[in-house]
C-alpha positions as CSV (number, residue, x, y, z in Angstrom):
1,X,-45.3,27.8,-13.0
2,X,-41.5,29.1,-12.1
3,X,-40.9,26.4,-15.0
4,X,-42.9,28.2,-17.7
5,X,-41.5,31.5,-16.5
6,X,-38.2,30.4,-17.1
7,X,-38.9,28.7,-20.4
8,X,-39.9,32.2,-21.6
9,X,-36.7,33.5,-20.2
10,X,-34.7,35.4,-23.3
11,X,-30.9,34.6,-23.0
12,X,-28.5,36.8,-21.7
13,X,-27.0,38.1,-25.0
14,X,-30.4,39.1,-26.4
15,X,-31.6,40.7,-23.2
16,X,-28.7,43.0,-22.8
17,X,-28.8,43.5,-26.7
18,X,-32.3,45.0,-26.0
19,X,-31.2,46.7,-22.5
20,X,-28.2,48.7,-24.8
21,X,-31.4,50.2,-27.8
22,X,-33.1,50.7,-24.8
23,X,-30.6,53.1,-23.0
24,X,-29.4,54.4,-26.3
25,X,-32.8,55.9,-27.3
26,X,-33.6,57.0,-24.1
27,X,-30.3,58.9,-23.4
28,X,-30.6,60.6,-27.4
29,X,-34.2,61.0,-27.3
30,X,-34.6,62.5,-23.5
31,X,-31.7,64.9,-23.8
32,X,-33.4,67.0,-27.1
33,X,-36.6,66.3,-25.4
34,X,-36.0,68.0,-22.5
35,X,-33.3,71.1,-23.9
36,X,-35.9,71.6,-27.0
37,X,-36.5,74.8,-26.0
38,X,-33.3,76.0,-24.2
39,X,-31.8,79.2,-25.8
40,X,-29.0,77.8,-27.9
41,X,-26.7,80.3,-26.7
42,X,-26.5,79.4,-23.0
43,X,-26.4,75.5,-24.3
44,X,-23.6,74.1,-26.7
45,X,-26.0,71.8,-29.0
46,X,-25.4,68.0,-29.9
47,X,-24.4,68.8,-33.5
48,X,-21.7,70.8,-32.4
49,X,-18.0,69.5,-33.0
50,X,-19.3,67.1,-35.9
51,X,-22.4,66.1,-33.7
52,X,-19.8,65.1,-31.1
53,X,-22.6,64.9,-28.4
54,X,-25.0,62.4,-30.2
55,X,-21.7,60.1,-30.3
56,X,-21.2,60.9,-26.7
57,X,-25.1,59.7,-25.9
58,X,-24.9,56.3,-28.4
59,X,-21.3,55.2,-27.3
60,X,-22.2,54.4,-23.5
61,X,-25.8,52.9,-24.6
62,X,-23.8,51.1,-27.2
63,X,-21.5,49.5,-24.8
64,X,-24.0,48.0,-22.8
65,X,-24.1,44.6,-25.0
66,X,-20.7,43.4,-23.6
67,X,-21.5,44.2,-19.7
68,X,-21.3,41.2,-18.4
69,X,-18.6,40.0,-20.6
70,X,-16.7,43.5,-19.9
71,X,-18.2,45.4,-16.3
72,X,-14.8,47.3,-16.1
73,X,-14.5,48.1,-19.4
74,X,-17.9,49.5,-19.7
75,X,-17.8,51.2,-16.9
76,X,-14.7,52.5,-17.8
77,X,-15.5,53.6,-21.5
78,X,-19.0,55.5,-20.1
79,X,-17.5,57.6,-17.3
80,X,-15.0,58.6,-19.3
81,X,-17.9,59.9,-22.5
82,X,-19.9,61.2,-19.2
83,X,-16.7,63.4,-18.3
84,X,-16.1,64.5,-21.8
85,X,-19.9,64.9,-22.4
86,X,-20.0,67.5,-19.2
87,X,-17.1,68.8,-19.5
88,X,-17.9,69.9,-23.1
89,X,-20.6,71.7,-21.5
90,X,-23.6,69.6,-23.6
91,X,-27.3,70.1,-22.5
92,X,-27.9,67.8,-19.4
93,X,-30.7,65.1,-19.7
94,X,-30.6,61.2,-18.9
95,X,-27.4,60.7,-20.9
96,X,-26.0,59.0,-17.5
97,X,-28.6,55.9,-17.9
98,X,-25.8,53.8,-19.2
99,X,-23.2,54.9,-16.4
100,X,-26.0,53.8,-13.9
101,X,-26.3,50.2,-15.4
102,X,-22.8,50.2,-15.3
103,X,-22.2,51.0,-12.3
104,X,-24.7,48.3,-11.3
105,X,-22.8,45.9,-13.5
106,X,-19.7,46.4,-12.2
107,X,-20.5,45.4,-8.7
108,X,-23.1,43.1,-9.4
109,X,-21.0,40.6,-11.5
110,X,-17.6,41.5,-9.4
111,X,-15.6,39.8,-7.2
112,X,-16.6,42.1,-4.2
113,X,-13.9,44.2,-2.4
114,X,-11.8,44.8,-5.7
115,X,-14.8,46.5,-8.3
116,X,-16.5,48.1,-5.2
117,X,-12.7,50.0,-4.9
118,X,-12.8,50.2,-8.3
119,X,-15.9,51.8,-8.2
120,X,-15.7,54.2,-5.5
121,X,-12.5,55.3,-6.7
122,X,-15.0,56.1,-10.8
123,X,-17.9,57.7,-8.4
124,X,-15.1,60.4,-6.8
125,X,-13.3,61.0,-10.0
126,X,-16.7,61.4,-11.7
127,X,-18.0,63.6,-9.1
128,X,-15.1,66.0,-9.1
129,X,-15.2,66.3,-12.9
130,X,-19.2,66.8,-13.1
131,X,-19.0,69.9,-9.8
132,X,-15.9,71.1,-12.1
133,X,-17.8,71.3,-14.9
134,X,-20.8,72.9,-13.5
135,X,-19.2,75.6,-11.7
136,X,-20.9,78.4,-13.8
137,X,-23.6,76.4,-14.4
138,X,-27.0,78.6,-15.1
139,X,-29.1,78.7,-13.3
140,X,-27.4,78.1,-10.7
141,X,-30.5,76.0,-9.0
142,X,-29.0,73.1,-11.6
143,X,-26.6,72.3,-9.7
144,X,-28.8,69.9,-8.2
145,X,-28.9,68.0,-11.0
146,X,-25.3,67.1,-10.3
147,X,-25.7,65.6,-7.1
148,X,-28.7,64.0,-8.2
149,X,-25.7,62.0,-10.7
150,X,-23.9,61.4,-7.7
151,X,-26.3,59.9,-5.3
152,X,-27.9,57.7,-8.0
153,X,-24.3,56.2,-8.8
154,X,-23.5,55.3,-5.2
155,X,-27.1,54.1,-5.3
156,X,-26.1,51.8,-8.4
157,X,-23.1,50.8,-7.0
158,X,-25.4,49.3,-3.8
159,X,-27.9,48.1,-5.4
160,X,-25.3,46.3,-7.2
161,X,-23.3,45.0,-4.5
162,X,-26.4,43.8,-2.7
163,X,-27.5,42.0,-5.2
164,X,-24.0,40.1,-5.4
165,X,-24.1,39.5,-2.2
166,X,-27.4,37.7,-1.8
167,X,-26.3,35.3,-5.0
168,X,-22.5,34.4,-3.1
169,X,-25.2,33.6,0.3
170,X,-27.9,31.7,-2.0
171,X,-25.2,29.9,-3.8
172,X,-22.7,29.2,-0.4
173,X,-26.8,27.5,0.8
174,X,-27.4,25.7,-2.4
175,X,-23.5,24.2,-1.9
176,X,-24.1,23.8,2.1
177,X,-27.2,21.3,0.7
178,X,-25.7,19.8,-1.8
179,X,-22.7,18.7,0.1
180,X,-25.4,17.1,3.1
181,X,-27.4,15.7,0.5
182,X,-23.9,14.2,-0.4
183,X,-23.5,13.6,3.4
184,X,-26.9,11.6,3.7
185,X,-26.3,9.8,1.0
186,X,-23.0,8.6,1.6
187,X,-24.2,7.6,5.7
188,X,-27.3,6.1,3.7
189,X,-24.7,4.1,1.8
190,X,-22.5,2.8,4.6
191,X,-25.9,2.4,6.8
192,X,-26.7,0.2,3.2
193,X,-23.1,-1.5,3.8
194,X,-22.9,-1.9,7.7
195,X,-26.5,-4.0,7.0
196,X,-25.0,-6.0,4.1
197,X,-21.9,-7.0,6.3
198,X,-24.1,-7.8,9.4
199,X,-26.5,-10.0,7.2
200,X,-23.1,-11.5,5.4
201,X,-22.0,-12.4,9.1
202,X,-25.5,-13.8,10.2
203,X,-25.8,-16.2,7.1
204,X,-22.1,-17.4,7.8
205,X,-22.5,-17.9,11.4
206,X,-25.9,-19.8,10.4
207,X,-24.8,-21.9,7.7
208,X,-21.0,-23.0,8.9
209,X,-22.3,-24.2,12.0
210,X,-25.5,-25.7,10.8
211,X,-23.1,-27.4,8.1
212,X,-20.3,-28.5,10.1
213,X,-22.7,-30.3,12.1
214,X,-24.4,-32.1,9.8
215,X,-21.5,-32.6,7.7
216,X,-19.9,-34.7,10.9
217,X,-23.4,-36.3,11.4
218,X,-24.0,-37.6,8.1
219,X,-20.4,-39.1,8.2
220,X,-21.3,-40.4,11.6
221,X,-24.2,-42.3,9.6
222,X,-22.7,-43.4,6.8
223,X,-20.0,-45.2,9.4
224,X,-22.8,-46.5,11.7
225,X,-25.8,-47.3,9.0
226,X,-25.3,-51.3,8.6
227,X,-24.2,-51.9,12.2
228,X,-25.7,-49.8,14.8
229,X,-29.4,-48.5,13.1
230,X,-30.4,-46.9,16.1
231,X,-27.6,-44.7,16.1
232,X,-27.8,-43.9,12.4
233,X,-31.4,-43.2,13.4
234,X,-30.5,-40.8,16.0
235,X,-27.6,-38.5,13.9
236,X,-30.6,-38.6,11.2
237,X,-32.6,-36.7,14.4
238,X,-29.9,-34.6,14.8
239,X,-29.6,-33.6,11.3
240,X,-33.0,-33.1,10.7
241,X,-33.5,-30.7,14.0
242,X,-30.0,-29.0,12.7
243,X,-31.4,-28.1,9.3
244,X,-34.3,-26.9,10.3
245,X,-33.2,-25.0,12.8
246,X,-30.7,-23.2,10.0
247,X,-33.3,-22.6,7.2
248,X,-35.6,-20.5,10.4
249,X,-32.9,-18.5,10.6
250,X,-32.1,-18.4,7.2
251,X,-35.4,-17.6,6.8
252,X,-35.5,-15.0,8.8
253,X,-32.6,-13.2,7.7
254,X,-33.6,-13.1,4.2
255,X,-36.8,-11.5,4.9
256,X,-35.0,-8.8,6.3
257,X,-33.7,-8.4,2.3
258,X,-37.0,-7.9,1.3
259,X,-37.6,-5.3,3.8
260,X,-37.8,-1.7,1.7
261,X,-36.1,-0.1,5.4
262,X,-32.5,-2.0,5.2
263,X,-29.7,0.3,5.8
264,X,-31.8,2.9,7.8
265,X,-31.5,3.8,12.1
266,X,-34.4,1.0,12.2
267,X,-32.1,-1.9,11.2
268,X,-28.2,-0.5,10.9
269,X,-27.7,-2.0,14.2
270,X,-24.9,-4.5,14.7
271,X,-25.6,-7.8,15.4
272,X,-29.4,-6.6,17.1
273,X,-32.7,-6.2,15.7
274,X,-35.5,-4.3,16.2
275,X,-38.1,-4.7,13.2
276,X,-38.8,-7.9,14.9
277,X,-38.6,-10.1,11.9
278,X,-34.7,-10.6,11.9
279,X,-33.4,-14.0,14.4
280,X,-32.2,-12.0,17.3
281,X,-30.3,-15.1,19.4
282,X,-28.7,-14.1,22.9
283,X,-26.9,-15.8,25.7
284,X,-30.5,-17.6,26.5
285,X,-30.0,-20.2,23.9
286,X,-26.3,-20.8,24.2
287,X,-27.4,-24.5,25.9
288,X,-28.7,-25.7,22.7
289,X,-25.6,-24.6,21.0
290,X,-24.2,-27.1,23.7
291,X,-26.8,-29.9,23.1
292,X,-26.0,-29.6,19.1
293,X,-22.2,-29.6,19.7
294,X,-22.5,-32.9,22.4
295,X,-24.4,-34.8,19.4
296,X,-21.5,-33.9,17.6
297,X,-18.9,-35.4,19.6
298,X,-18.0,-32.3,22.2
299,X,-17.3,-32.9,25.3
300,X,-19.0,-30.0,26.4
301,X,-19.1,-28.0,29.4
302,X,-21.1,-24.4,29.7
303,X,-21.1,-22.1,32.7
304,X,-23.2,-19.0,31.8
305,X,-25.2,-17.7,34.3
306,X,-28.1,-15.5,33.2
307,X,-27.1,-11.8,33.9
308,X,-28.0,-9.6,36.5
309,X,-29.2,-7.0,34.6
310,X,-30.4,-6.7,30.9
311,X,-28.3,-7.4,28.2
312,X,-28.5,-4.8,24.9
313,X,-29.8,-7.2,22.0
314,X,-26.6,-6.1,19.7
315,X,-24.4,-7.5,22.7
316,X,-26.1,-10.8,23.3
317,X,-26.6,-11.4,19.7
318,X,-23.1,-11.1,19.5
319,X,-22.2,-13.4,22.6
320,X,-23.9,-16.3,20.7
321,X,-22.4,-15.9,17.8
322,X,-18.8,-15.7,19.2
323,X,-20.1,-19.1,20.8
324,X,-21.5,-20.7,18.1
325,X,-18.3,-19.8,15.6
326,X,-15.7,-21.3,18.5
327,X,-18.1,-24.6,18.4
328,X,-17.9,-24.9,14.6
329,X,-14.4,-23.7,14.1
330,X,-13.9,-27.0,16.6
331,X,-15.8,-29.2,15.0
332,X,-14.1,-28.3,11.9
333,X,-10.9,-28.2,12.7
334,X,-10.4,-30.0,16.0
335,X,-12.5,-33.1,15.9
336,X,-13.7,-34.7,19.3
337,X,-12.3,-33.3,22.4
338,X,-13.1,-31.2,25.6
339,X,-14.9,-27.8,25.2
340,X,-15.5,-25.3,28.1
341,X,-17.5,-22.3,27.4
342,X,-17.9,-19.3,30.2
343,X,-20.0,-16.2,30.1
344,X,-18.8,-13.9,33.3
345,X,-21.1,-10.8,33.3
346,X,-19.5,-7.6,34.7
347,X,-20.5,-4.5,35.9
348,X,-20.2,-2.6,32.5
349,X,-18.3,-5.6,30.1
350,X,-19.6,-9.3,29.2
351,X,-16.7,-11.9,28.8
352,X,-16.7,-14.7,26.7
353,X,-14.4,-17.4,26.9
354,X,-14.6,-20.6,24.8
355,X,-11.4,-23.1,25.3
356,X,-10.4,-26.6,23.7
357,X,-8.2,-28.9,24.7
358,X,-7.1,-29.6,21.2
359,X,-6.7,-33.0,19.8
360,X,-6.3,-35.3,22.9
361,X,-9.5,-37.1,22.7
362,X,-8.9,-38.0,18.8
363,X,-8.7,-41.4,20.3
364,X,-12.2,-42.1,20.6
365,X,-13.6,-45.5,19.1
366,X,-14.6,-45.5,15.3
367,X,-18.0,-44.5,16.0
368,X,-17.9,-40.7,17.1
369,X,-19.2,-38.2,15.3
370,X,-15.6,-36.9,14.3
371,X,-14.2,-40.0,13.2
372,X,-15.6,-39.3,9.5
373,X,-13.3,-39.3,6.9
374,X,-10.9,-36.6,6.0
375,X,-11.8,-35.5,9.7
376,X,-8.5,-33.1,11.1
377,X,-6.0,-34.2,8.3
378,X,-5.2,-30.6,7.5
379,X,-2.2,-28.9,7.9
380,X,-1.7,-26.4,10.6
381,X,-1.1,-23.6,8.2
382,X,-4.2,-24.7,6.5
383,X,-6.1,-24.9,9.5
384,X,-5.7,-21.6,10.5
385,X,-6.3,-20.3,6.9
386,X,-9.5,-22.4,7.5
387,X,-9.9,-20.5,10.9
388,X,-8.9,-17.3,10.1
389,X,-12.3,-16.2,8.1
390,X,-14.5,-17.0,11.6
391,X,-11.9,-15.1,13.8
392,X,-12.5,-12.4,11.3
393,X,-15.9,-12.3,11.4
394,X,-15.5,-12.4,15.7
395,X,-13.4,-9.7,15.9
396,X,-15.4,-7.0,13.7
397,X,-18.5,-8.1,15.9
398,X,-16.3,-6.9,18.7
399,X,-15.0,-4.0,16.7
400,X,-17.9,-2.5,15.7
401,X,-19.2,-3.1,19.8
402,X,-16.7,-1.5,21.3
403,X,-14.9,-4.5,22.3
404,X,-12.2,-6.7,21.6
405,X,-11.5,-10.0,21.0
406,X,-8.2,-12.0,21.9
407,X,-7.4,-15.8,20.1
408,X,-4.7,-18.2,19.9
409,X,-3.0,-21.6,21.0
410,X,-2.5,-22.4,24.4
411,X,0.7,-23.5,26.1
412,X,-0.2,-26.5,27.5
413,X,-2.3,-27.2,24.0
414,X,-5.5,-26.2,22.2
415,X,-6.5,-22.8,21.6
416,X,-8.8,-20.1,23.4
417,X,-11.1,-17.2,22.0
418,X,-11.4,-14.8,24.5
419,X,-14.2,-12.1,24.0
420,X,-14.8,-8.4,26.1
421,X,-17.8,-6.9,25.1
422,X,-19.0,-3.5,26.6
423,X,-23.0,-3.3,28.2
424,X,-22.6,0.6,28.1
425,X,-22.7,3.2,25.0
426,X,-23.1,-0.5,22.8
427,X,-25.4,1.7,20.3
428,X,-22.9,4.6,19.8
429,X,-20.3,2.1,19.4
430,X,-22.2,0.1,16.8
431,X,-23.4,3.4,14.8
């Protein structure tokens, strides 16, 4: 309905086009009206001066098609014909219509404290000349005519100011929601993002690990095929079990992708999840990371007692996947050695702590899992380019916990990742 009313809406131009006739006829018209039968000799009449006082009605009413364009102008050019028109002594009537409108006009479209200066300083100037001008007015009950003039033009000027002043509030709201629709949709965006990354993490931890294992495996089984079956038949197990535990995660991260909710409070957690449908590992299965990395090669040992108290899912999903990247970044880059992995649980902090002893057991007979080709011939440099994009992924886990996340060589050889991950606040921190 507000549509229709709106499409029927005449533009500006033409409405104040019509407004101007309007005035103009009513100011001529009402004013011999109402003097029509006024003795001529108290009275000057309109056609007086070269019908000075019907140019002194049609001039203000006139004016009016430019008062939006021109509100000082207008208001200028029809108090100045009002205070020739009285001064002249002319018959009264409704020649001030078109002062009234702009008046209105003036505050309406101004800029506030400036045109309502303006215009009290025209409403004093005008009321001076119009009590000047009827100071031997007869009768002398006509004076109230005058102040009638005066309170109607502070009334315009009001009117007009209010009206201003309740467009700069409706406007200042309509900008106020604008900008937080803005707001929403740029949180709704980095909500969108924040998902995007944390799925981008979960497929990476899923697939490097899953791959790095059963990359070493299958070279494992091409080395042992012809001469020791059984143990072909058992990195065949392995790889099996591997991929199929990476395509149930896989599996269930992507269905989170086809959820129509991703990026809202439901799922914009980091590293948790709470629609149920998203793999949600924790410190619980940490021991068949270990039994995966052993069939690799790793000598393995795990001390990770369960904790005392509950663990937020953002934090032990985190905790596993620290773990499971320092296993595959081992694999990778390592090759068979000695692996100790410990989980301390504090008051307020999980640590994580995964340390190799580097390369000191590449000396194992021709049959371990690492002994495939190409196995640890990179470079250092390359290595750690290799490494880099894990540790990456390890520390904005930690970031975005609250935490932080320390890794490097050790003196006496290999390298340590070192993780502190706070149990308190974890779902402010993540947000």
């Amino acid at each position: 309905m507000q549509d229709r009313a709106a499409s029927f809406r005449l533009p500006a131009r033409v409405q104040d086009l019509l407004l101007a006739l309007f005035v103009t006829v009513m100011q001529v018209q009402g004013t011999v009206v109402r003097n029509s039968g006024q003795p001529e000799v108290v009275l000057r009449p309109l056609s007086d001066l070269g019908n000075l006082g019907y140019l002194l009605l049609i001039v203000p009413g006139a004016a009016l098609v430019v008062r939006r364009d021109r509100p000082v102008a207008v208001f200028a050019v029809t108090a100045l014909t009002s205070v020739v028109y009285y001064g002249l002594d002319f018959p009264d009537g409704p020649g001030w219509l078109a002062l009234f409108v702009a008046l209105y006009t003036l505050t309406a479209h101004g800029d506030g404290h400036r045109t309502l200066r303006l215009a009290a300083v025209g409403i004093v100037v005008l009321s001076a000349a119009w009590l000047i001008a009827a100071s031997d007015i007869e009768p002398p009950a006509a004076i109230g005519w005058v102040y009638f003039r005066i309170g109607a033009s502070v009334m315009s000027a009001a009117l007009g100011e209010s009206v201003r002043a309740r467009n700069q509030i409706a406007a200042q709201a309509l900008e106020r929601a604008a900008v937080a629709e803005r707001t929403r949709d740029e949180e709704a965006r980095a909500r969108v993002d924040a998902e995007r990354l944390r799925i981008a993490r979960e497929v990476h931890d899923t697939v490097a690990h899953a791959i790095a294992v059963i990359n070493v495996q299958s070279g494992v089984t091409a080395h042992v095929f012809d001469k020791r079956p059984e143990r072909a038949r058992e990195t065949l197990e392995v790889i099996e079990q591997t991929s199929a535990r990476a395509l149930a995660e896989m599996r269930a991260i992507l269905d989170v992708l086809r959820d129509d909710n991703v990026g809202d409070d439901r799922t914009a957690g980091v590293g948790g999840d709470t629609d149920g449908r998203a793999p949600n590992p924790g410190p619980a299965q940490i021991q068949d990371l270990a039994d995966l990395a052993r069939d690799a090669g790793l000598d393995l040992t795990v001390d990770a007692p369960p904790p005392q108290q509950p663990v937020p899912a953002a934090v032990g999903t985190a905790v596993y996947r620290i773990v499971q990247e320092s296993i595959t970044n081992v694999i990778r880059h390592v090759g068979a050695t000695r692996v100790t992995i410990t989980v301390t649980y504090g008051a307020d902090a999980v640590e994580v702590r995964v340390v190799d002893e580097g390369r000191a057991l590449s000396a194992t007979p021709a049959v371990s899992p690492l002994s495939a080709p190409n196995r640890g011939s990179d470079r250092p440099e390359q290595q750690e380019s290799r490494r880099g994009y894990g540790l990456a992924g390890m520390r904005e886990r930690c970031r975005l916990l609250g935490g932080h996340l320390d890794a490097g060589p050790r003196p006496d050889g290999g390298f340590a990742v070192t993780a502190w991950l706070p149990l308190t606040s974890t779902e402010t921190a993540a947000t």
